[in-house]
N, CA and C atoms as a LAMMPS dump frame, in Angstrom:
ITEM: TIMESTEP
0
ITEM: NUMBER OF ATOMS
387
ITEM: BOX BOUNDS ff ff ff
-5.0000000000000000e+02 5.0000000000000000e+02
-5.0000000000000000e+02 5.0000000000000000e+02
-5.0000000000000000e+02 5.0000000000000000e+02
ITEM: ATOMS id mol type element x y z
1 1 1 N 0.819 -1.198 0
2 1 2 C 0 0 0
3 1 3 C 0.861 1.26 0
4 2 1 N 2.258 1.058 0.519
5 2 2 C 2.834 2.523 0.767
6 2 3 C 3.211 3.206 -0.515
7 3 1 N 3.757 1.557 -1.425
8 3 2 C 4.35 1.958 -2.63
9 3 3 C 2.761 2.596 -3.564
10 4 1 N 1.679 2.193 -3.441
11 4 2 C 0.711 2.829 -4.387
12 4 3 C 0.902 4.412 -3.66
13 5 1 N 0.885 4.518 -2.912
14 5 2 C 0.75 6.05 -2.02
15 5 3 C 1.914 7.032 -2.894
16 6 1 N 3.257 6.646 -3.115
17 6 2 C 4.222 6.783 -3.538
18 6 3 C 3.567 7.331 -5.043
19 7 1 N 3.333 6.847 -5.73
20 7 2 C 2.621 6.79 -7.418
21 7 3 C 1.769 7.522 -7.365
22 8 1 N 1.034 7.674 -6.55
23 8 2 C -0.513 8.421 -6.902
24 8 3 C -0.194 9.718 -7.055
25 9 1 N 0.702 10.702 -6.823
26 9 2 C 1.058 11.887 -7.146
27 9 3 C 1.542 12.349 -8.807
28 10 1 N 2.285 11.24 -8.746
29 10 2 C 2.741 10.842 -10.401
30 10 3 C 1.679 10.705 -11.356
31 11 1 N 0.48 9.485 -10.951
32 11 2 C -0.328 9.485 -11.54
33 11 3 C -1.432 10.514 -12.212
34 12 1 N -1.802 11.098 -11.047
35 12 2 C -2.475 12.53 -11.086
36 12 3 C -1.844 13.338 -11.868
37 13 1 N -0.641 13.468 -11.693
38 13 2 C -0.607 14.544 -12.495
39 13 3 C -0.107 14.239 -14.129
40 14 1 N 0.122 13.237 -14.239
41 14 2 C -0.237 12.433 -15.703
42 14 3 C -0.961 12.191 -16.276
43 15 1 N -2.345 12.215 -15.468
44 15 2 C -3.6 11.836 -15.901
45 15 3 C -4.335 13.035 -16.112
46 16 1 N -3.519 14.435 -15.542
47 16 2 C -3.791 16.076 -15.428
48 16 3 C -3.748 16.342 -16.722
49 17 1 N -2.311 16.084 -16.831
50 17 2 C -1.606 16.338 -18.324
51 17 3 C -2.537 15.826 -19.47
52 18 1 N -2.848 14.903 -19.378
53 18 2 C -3.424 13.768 -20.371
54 18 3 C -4.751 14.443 -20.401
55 19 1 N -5.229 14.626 -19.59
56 19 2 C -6.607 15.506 -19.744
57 19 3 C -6.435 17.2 -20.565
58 20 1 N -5.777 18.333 -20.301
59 20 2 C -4.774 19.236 -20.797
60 20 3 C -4.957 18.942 -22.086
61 21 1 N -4.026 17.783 -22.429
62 21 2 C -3.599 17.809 -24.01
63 21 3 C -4.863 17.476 -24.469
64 22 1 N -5.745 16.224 -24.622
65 22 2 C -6.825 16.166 -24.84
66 22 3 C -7.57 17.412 -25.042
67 23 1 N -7.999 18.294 -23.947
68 23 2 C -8.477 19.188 -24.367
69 23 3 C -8.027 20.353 -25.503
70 24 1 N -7.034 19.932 -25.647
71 24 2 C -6.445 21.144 -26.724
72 24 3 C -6.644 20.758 -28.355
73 25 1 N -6.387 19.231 -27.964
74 25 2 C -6.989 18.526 -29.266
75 25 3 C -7.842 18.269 -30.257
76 26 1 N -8.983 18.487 -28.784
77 26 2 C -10.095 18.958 -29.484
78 26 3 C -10.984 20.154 -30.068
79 27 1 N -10.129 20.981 -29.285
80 27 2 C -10.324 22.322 -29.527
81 27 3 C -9.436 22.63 -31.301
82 28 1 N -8.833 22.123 -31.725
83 28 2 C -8.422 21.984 -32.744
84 28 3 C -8.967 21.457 -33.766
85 29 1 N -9.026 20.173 -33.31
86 29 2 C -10.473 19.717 -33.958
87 29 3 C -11.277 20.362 -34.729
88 30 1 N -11.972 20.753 -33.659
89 30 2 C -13.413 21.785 -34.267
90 30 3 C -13.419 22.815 -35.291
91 31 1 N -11.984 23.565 -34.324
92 31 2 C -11.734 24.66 -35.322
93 31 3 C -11.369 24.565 -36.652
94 32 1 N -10.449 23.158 -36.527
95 32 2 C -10.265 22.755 -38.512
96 32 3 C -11.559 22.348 -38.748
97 33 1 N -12.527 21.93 -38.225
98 33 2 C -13.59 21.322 -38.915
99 33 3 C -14.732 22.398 -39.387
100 34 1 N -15.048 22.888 -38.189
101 34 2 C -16.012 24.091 -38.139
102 34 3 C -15.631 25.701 -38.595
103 35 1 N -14.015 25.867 -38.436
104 35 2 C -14.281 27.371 -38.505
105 35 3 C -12.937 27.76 -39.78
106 36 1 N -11.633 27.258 -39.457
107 36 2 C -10.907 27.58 -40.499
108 36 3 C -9.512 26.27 -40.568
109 37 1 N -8.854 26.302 -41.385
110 37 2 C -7.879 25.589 -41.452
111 37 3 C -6.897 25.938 -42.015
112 38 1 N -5.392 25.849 -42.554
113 38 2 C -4.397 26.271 -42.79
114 38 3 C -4.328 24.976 -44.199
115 39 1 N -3.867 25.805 -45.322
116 39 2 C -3.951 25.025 -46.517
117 39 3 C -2.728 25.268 -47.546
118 40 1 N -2.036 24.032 -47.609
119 40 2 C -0.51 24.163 -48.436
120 40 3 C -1.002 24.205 -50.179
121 41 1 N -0.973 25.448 -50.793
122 41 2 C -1.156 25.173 -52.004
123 41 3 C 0.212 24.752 -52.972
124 42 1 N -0.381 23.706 -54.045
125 42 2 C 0.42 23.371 -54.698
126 42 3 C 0.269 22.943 -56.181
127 43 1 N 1.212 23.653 -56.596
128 43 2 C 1.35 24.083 -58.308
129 43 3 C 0.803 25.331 -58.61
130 44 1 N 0.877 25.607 -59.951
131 44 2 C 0.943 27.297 -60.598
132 44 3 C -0.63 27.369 -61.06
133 45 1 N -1.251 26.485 -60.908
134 45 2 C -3.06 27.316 -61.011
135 45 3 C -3.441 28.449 -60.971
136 46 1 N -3.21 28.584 -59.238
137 46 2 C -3.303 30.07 -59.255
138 46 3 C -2.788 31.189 -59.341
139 47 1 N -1.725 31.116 -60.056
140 47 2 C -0.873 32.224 -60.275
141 47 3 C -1.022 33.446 -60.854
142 48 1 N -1.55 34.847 -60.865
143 48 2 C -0.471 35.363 -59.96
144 48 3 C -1.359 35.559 -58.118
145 49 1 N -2.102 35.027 -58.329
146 49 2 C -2.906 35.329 -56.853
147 49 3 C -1.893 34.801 -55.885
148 50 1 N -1.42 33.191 -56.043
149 50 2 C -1.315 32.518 -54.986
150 50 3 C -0.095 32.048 -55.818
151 51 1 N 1.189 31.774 -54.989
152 51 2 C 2.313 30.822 -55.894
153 51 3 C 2.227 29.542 -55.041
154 52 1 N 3.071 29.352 -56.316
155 52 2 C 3.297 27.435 -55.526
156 52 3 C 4.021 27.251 -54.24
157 53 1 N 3.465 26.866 -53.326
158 53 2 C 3.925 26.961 -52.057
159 53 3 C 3.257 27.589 -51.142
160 54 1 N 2.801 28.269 -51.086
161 54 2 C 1.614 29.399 -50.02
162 54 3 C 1.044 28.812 -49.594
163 55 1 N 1.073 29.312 -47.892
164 55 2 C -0.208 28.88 -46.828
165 55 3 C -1.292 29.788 -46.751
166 56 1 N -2.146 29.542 -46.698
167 56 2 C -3.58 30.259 -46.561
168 56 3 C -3.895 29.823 -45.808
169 57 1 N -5.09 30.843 -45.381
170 57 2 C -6.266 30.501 -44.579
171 57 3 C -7.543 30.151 -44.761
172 58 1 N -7.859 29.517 -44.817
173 58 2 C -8.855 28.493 -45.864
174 58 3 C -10.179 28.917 -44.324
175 59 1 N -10.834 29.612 -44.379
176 59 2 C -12.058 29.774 -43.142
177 59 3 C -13.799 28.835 -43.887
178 60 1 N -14.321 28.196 -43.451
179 60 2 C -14.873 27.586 -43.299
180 60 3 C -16.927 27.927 -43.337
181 61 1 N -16.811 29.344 -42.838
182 61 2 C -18.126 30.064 -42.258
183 61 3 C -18.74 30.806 -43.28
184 62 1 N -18.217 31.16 -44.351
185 62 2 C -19.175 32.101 -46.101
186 62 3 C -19.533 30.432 -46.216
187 63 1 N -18.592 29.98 -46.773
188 63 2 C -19.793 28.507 -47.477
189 63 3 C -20.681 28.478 -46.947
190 64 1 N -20.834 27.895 -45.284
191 64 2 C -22.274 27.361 -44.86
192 64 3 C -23.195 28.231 -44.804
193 65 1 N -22.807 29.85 -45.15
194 65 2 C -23.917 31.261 -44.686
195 65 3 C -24.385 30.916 -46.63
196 66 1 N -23.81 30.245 -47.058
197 66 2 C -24.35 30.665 -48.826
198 66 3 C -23.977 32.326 -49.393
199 67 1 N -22.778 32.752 -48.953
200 67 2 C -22.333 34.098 -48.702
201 67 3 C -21.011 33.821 -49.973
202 68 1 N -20.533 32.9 -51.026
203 68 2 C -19.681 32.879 -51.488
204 68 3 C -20.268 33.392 -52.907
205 69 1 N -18.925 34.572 -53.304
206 69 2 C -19.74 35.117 -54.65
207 69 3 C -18.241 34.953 -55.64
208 70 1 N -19.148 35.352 -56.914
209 70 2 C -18.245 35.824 -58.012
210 70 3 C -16.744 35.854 -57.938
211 71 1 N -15.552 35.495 -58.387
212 71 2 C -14.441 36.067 -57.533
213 71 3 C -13.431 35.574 -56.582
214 72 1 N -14.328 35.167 -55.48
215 72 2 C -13.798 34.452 -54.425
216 72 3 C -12.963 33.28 -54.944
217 73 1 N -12.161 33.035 -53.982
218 73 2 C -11.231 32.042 -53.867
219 73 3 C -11.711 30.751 -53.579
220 74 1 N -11.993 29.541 -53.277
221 74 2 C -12.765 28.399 -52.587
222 74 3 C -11.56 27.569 -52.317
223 75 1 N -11.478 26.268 -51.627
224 75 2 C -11.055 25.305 -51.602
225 75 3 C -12.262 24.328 -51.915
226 76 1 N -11.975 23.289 -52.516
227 76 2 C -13.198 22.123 -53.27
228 76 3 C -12.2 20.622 -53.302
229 77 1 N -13.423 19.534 -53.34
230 77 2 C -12.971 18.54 -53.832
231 77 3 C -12.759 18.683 -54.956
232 78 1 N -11.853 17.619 -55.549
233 78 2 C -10.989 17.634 -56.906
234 78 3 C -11.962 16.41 -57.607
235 79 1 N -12.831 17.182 -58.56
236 79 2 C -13.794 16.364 -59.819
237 79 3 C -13.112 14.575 -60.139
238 80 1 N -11.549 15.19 -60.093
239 80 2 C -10.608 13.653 -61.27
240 80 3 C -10.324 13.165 -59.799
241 81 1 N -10.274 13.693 -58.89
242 81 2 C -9.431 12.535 -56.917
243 81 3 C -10.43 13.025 -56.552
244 82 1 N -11.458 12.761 -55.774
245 82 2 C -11.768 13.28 -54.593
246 82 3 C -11.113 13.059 -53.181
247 83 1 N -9.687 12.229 -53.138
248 83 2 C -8.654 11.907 -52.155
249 83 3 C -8.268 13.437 -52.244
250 84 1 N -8.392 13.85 -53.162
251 84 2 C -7.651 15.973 -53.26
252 84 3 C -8.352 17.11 -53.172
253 85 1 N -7.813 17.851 -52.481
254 85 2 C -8.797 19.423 -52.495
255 85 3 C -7.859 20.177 -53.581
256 86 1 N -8.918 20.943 -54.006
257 86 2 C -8.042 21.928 -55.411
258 86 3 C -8.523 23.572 -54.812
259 87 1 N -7.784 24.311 -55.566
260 87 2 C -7.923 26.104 -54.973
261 87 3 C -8.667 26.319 -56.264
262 88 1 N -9.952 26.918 -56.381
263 88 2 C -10.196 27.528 -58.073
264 88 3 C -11.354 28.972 -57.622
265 89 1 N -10.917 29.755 -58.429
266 89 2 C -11.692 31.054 -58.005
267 89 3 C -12.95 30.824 -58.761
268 90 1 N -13.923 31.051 -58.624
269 90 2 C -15.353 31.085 -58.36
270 90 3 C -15.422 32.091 -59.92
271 91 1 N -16.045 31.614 -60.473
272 91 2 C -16.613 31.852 -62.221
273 91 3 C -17.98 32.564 -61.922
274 92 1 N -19.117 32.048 -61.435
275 92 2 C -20.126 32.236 -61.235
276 92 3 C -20.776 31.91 -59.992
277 93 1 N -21.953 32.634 -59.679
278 93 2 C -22.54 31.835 -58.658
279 93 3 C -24.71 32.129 -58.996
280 94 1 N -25.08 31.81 -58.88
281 94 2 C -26.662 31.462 -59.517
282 94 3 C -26.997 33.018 -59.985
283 95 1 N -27.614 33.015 -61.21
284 95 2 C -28.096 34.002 -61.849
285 95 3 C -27.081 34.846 -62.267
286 96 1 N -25.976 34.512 -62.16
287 96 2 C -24.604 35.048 -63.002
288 96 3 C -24.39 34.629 -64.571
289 97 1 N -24.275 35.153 -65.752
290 97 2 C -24.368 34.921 -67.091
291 97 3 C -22.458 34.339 -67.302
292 98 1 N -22.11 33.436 -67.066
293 98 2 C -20.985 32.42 -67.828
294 98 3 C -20.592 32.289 -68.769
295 99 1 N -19.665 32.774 -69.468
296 99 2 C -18.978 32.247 -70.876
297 99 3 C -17.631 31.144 -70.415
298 100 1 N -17.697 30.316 -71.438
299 100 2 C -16.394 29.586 -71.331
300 100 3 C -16.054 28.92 -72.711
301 101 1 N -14.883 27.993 -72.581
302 101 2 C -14.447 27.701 -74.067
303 101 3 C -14.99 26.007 -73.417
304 102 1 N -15.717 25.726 -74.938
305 102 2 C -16.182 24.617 -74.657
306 102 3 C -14.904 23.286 -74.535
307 103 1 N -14.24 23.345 -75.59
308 103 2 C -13.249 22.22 -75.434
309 103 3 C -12.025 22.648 -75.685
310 104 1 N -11.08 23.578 -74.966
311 104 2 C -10.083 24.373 -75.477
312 104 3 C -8.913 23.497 -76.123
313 105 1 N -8.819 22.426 -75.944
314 105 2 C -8 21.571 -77.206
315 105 3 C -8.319 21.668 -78.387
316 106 1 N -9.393 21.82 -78.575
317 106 2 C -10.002 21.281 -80.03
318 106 3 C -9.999 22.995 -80.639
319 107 1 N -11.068 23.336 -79.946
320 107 2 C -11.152 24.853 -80.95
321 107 3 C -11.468 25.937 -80.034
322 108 1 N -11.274 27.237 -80.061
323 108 2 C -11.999 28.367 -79.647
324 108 3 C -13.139 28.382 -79.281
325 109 1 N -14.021 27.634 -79.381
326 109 2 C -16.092 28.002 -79.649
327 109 3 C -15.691 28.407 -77.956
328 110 1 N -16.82 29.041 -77.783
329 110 2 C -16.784 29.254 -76.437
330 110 3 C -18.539 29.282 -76.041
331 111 1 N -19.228 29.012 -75.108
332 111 2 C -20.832 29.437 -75.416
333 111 3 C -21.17 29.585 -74.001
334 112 1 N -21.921 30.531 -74.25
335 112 2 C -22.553 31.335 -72.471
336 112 3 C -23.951 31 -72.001
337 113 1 N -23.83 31.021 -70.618
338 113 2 C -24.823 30.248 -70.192
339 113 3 C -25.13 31.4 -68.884
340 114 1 N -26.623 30.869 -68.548
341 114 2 C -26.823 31.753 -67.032
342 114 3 C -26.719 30.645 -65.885
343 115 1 N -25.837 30.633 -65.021
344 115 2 C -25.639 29.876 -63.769
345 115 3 C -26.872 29.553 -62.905
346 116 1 N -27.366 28.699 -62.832
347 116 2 C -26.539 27.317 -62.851
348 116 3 C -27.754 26.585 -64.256
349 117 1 N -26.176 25.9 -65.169
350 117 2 C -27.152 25.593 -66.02
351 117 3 C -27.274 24.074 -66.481
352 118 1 N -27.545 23.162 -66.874
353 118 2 C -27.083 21.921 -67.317
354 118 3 C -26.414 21.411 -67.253
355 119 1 N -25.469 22.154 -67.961
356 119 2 C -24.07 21.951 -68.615
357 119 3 C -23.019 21.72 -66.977
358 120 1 N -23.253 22.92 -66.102
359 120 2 C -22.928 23.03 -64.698
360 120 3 C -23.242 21.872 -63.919
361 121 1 N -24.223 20.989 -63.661
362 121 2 C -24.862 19.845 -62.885
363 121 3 C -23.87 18.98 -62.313
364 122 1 N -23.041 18.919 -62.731
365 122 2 C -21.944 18.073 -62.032
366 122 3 C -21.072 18.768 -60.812
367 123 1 N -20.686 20.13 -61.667
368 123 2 C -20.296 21.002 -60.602
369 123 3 C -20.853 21.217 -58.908
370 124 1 N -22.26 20.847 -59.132
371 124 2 C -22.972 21.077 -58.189
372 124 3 C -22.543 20.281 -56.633
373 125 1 N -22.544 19.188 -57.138
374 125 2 C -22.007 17.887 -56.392
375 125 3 C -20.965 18.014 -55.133
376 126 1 N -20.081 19.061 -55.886
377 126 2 C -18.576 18.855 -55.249
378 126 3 C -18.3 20.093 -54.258
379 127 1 N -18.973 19.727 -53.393
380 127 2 C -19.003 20.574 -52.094
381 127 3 C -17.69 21.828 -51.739
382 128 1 N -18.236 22.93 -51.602
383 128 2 C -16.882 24.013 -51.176
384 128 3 C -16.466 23.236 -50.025
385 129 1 N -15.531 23.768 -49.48
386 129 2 C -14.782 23.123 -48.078
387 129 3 C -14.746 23.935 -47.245
């Protein structure tokens, strides 16, 4: 019994600690989940906004308000991985008139549309982050 007496000071305050870190953990947690996160971009996409290499702050709270317009920056799942998030600035957002080049390998045509249109439907899918 003397030797448990001995430990229990140790213990406590290991089990202090352990509680401590835990809590910080989760407080992290949330905040990457719910409010913002720190995001390594990589490759020349966005260039000249963002170079290859840049940390951002990727915040979390316009998406869920439906507050993201024209312009803006996003983080998104990646259409070809969804194992990947991609950076792409925002073309349109509903009742915005769209031009784009339909198949820029092939030829120039380009044809405009009002957001969100058909052609868009897939886009829809792939949740901002």
């Amino acid at each position: 019994m003397g030797k448990l007496l001995e430990w229990m000071p140790i213990v406590k305050d290991a089990l202090h600690k352990t509680a401590v870190a835990a809590n910080i953990l989760c407080l992290l947690h949330v905040t990457n989940v719910h409010l913002f996160s720190v995001v390594k971009l990589v490759g020349p996409s966005m260039l000249p906004a963002f170079n290859n290499g840049n940390f951002v702050l990727s915040e979390r709270i316009t998406s869920r308000s439906g507050k993201v317009r024209s312009g803006d920056a996003v983080i998104i799942r990646s259409p070809e991985d969804p194992t990947k998030v991609v950076c792409k600035r925002v073309k349109g957002v509903e009742g915005d008139v769209v031009s784009y080049v339909v198949d820029p390998n092939k030829s120039d045509e380009q044809k405009t549309v009002v957001w969100p249109s058909e052609d868009f439907r897939l886009i829809r899918k792939y949740k901002v982050m």
